[in-house]
C-alpha positions in Angstrom: -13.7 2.7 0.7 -11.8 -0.6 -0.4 -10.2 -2.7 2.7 -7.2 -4.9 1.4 -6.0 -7.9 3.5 -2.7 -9.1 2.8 -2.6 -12.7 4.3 -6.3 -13.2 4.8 -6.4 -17.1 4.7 -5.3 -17.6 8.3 -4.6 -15.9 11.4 -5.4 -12.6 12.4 -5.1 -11.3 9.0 -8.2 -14.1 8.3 -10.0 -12.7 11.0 -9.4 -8.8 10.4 -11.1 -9.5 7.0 -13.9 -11.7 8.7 -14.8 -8.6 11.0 -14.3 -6.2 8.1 -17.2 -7.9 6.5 -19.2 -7.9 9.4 -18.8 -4.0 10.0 -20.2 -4.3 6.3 -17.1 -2.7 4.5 -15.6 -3.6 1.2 -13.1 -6.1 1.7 -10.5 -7.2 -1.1 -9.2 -10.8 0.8 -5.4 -11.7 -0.6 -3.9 -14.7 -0.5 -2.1 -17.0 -2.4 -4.4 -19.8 -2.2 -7.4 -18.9 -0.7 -9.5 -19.9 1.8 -11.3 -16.6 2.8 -14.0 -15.6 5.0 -17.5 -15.6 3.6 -18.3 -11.9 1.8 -14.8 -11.1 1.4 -13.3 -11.4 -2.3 -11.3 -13.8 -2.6 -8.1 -12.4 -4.6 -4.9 -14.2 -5.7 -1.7 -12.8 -5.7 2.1 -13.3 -4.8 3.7 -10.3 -2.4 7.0 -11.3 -3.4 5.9 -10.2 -7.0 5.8 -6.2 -7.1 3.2 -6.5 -9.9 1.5 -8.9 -8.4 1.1 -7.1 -5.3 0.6 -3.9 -6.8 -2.6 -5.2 -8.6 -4.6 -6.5 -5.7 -3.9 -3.0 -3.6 -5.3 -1.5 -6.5 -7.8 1.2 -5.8 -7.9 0.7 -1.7 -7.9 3.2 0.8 -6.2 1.3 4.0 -4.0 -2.2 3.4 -3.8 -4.4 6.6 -0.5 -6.1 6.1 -0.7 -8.9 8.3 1.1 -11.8 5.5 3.3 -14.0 7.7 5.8 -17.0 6.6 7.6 -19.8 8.7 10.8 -18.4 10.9 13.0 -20.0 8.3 12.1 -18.1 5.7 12.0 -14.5 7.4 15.1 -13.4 6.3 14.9 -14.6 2.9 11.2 -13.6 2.4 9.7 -10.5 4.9 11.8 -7.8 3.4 10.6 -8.3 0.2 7.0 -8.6 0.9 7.8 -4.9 3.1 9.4 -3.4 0.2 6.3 -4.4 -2.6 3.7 -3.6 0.1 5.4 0.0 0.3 5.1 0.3 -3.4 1.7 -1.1 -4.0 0.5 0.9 -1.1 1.7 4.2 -2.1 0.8 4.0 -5.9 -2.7 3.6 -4.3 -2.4 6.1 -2.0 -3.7 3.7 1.2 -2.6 3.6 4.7 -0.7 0.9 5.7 -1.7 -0.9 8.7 1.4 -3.2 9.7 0.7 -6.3 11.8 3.6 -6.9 14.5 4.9 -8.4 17.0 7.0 -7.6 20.0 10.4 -9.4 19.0 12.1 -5.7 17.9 12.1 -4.2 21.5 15.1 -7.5 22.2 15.2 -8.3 26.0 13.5 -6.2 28.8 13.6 -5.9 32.2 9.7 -4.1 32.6 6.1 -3.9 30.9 6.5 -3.0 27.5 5.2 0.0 26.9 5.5 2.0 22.8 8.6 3.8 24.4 10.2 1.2 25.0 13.5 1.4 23.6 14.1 -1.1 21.0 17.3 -3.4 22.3 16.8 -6.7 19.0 19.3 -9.2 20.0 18.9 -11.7 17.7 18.7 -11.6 14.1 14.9 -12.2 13.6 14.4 -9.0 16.3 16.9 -7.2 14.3 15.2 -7.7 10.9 11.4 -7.0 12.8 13.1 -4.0 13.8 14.2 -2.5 10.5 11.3 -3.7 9.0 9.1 -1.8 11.3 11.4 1.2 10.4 11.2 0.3 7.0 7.8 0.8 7.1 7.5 4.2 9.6 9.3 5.9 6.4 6.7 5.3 4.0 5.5 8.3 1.8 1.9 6.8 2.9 0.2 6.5 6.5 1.5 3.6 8.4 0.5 2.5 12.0 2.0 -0.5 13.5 0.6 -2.7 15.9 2.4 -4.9 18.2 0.5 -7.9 20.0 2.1 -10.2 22.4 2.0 -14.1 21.8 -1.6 -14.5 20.8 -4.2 -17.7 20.7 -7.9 -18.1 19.3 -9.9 -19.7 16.4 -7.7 -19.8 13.4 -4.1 -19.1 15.3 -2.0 -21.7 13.7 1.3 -22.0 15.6 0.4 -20.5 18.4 2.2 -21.1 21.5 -0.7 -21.0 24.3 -2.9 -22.4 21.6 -0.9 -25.5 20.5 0.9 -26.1 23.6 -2.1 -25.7 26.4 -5.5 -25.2 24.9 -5.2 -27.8 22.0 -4.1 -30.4 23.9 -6.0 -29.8 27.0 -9.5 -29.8 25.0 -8.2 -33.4 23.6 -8.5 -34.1 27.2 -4.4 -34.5 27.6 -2.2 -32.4 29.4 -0.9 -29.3 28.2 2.8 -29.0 27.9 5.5 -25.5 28.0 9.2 -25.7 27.8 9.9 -22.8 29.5 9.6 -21.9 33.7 5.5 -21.7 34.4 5.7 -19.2 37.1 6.3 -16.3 35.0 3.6 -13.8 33.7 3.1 -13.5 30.1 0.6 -11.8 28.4 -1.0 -13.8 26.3 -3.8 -11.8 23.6 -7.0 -13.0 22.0 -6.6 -13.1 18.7 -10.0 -12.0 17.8 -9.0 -8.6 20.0 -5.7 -8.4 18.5 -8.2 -7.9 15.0 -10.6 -5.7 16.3 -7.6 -3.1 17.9 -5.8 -3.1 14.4 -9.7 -2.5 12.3 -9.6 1.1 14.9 -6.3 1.8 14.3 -6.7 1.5 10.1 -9.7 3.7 10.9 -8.4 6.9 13.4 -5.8 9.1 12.0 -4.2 9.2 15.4 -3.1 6.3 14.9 -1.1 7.0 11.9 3.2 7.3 12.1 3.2 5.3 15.4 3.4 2.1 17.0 0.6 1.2 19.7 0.8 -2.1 21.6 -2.5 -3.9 21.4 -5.4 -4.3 24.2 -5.5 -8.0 26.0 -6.9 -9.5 29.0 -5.0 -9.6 32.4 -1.5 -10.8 32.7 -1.5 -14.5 33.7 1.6 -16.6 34.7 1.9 -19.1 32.4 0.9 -21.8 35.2 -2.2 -19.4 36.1 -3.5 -19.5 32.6 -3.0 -23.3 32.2 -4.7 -23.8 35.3 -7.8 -21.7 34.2 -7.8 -23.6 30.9 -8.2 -26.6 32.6 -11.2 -25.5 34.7 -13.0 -24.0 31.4 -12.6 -27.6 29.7 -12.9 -29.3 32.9 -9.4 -31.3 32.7 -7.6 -31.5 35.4 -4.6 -32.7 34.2 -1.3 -30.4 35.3 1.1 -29.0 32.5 4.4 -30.9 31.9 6.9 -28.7 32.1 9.7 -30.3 28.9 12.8 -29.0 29.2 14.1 -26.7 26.8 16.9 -28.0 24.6 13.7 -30.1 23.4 12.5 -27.4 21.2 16.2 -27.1 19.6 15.8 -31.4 19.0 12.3 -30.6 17.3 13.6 -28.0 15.4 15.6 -30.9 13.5 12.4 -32.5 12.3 10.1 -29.6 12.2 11.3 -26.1 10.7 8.8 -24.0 11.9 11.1 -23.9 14.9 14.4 -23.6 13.5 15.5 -20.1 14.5 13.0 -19.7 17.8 15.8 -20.1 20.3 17.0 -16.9 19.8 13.5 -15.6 21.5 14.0 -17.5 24.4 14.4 -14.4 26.4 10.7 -13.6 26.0 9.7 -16.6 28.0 12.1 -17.3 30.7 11.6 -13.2 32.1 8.6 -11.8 32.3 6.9 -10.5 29.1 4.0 -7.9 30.3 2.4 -5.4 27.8 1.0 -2.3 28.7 -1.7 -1.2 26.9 -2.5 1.9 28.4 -2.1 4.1 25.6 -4.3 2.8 23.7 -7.2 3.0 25.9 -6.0 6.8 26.7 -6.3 7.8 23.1 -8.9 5.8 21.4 -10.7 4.9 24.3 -11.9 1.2 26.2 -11.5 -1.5 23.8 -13.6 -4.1 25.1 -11.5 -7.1 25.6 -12.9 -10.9 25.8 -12.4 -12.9 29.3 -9.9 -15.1 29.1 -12.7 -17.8 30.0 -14.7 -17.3 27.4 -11.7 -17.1 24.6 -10.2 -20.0 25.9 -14.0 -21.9 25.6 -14.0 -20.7 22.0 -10.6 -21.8 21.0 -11.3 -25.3 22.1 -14.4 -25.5 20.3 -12.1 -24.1 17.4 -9.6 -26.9 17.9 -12.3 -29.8 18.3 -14.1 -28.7 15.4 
């Protein structure tokens, strides 16, 4: 039983395949440039090329689709890589496991919960949205699994990561652009990895959403403050205001576009992952101590 990872060289698609090779399962690693976890194999391969794609999902039973590109080429890019993962994944006859996020349910005024209604606003939670739809019609199995904003060892671009954690294990002070004294679930990303390898694995899963286990809902000043007791800095967060992420998005594209999820950090932003638990029972989460310990040795090393 062959594993595929689509987008295995960073992120939790880098880490799915890491664990899949410690559970001692087959693991076919694709990226476009490599940079695998040890045991995998390393495959090359292009998911904006059908072909391409269709090749390295060749012969697997379940394909973790968890390929990601910069906010400013979403549009251009992530319907594209949907449609050839559809293809590839139903000439091999594999489940598709769907990594997501929580930008399709728009703004909310509660916990999210999987019947949530989805409200996109903006035109990255609109395209999320049909691509999670997209996907749901599949001739093939397809879960989807939505995590809130997550951080840990290999989560480049991660807000708690880069903005708190990376800069506070430096010894500076952390920084956020948006009010502290909200909560906001924030998920290890080594959790978010481990709840997606049970959902590839439990038919119950399959033709459904499921929001992801994490560890207690923080406000944003809460979690800052319990980073800087873990990395013994004491420094407080600035708190920038916000039209500085639409200056930096001059200079730096990976923001260009992000101002339309605004919402999801100026309410609260609470997942409920109750349902999870209910049907595949307890997933043991990591304290947010002890992942915010490992990410800063991440960051430092």
């Amino acid at each position: 039983m062959t594993a595929v990872v689509l987008g295995a060289g960073r992120g939790i698609g880098w880490e799915v395949a890491r664990q899949l090779v410690a559970d001692g399962r087959e693991v076919r690693a694709v990226t476009r440039s490599g940079g695998v976890p040890e045991g995998a194999r390393d495959v090359r391969a292009d998911l904006m090329d059908r072909a391409s794609t269709v090749k390295a999902v060749q012969g697997a039973s379940v394909v973790h689709l968890a390929a990601n590109v910069l906010y400013s080429d979403w549009v251009e890019m992530l319907p594209t890589m949907v449609e050839n993962t559809i293809a590839a994944a139903e000439a091999a006859g594999a489940k598709i496991v769907y990594t997501d996020n929580l930008y399709a349910f728009g703004p909310v005024s509660g916990p999210m919960r999987e019947d949530t209604p989805e409200r996109p606003a903006g035109v990255k939670e609109k395209l999320r949205s049909e691509l999670g739809k997209r996907l749901r019609a599949a001739s093939v199995p397809v879960t989807t699994c939505r995590s809130s904003d997550y951080y840990g060892p290999g989560g480049t671009g991660s807000l708690p990561g880069e903005l708190l954690i990376k800069p506070m294990a430096a010894g500076r002070a952390g920084m956020w652009f948006w009010p502290l004294d909200l909560p906001h679930t924030f998920a290890y990303l080594r959790d978010t990895a481990r709840a997606q390898i049970v959902l590839g694995d439990d038919e119950r899963a399959d033709g459904k959403l499921w929001l992801t286990p994490a560890a207690e809902t923080l406000t944003v000043r809460e979690f800052a403050a319990l980073t800087g007791r873990v990395l013994g800095n004491a420094r407080k967060p600035m708190r920038l205001p916000a039209f500085s992420v639409a200056v930096g998005s001059l200079f730096d594209k990976r923001l260009r576009g992000s101002g339309e999820m605004d919402h999801q950090r100026t309410a609260p932003w609470v997942v409920d992952h109750s349902a999870f638990e209910a049907t595949f029972g307890p997933l043991p989460v990591t304290p947010h101590e002890q992942a915010i310990e490992e990410t800063a040795r991440w960051y430092r090393g």
